[in-house]
N, C-alpha and C positions, 0 to 999 in steps of 0.2 A: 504494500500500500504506500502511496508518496505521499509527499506532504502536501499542504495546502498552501497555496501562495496567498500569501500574508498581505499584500499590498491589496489583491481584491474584496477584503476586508474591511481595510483603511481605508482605501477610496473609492469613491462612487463611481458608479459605469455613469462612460457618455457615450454619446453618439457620436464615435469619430467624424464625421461624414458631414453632419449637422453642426459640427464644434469647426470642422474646418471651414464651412460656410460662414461663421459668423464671422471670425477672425479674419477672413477674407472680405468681409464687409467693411469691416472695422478701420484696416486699411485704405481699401478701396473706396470708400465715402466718408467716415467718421471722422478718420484720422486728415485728411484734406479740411473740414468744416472744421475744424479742430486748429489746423494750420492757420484759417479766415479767420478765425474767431478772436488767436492769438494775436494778431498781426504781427504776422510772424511773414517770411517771406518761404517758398518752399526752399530757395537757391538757401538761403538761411539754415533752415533745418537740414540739410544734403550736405551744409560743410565738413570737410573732418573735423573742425574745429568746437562744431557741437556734438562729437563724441565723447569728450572730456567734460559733461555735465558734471556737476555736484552730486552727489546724493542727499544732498537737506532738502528729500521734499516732504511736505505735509499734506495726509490725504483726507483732512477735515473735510464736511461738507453741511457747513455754518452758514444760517442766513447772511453772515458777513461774505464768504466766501461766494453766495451765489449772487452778492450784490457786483462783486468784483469778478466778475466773471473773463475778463482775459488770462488771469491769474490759475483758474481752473487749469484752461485751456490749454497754458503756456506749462501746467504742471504735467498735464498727463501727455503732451508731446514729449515733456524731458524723461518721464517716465518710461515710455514706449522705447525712445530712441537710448535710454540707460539699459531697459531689458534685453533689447537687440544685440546691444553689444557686450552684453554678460553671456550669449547664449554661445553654444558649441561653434565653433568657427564656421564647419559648412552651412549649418540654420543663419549665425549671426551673416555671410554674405547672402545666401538667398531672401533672407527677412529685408536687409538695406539694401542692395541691388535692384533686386526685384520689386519690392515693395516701397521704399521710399527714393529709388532713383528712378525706377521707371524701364530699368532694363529689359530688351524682349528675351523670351524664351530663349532663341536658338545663343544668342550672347550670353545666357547664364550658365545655358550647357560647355558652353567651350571656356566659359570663365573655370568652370568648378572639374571641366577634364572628365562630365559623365555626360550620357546618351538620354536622350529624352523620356525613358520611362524610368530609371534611375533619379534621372534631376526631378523630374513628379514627385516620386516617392518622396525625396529628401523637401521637396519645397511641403508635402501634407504633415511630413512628422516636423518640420519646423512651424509651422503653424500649430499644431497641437502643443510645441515645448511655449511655444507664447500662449497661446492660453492658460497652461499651466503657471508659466511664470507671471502673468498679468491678474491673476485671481486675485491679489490681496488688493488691487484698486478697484478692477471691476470682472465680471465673471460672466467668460465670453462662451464658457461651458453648455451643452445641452446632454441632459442627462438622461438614463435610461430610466424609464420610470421602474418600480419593484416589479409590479405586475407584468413587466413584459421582458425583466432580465432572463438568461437564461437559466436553466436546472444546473448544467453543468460547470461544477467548479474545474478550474484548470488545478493538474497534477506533476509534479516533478519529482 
């Protein structure tokens, strides 16, 4: 008999599939309104020179805070763009490249030196390591409900 993986335990199923959609949203629409919002310029947020954010950020959300609403904005793009680049190096280029420079597909494949179902793969588990990493501000997760997880535990 093997043991029971512990982490299925600890943390709740999601719906890969559903988690990569939003996090691809998130990107794709949020984090741009996001950008407006701060007036912030995107050329601005693209530099390397906004890699080297702080980490003193505050994730209050105080009616003072939602009075000063650039402040939000300008937090959770320092946020986004600090998580990017704590992530595993192929995630952290596919996340900035792809997602806040704008690079096409076929230039990220030959960036990262894999073939187009490889670079897929690695661009969905990058997206999931941000959602995971992006939970304590906001939670891009969709979960499996109890009623529709599986019977079977995984065994090792």
């Amino acid at each position: 008999m093997g043991a029971v993986c512990i982490v299925g335990l600890l943390l709740p199923d999601i719906d890969e599939e559903k988690t990569i959609k939003n996090v691809k949203n998130y990107f794709e629409h949020e984090f741009p309104r996001l950008i407006a919002q701060s007036h912030m310029s995107l050329t601005y947020v693209q530099s390397p020179s906004f890699d080297c954010i702080g980490s003193g950020i505050n994730t209050r959300n105080t009616q003072e805070d939602k009075i000063v609403g650039k402040l939000g904005a300008k937090e959770y793009i320092q946020i986004t763009m600090k998580l990017i680049s704590n992530c595993p190096h192929d995630y952290m280029v596919i996340l900035k490249n792809y997602y806040i420079h704008n690079m096409t597909n076929v230039d990220l494949q030959e960036l990262l030196g894999y073939g187009q179902t490889r670079c897929n793969e690695l661009k969905n588990m990058a997206l999931l390591y941000f959602a995971d990493a992006f939970i304590d501000y906001y939670d891009l997760h969709v979960y499996i409900p109890e009623n529709k997880k599986s019977d079977v535990m995984p065994t090792y």
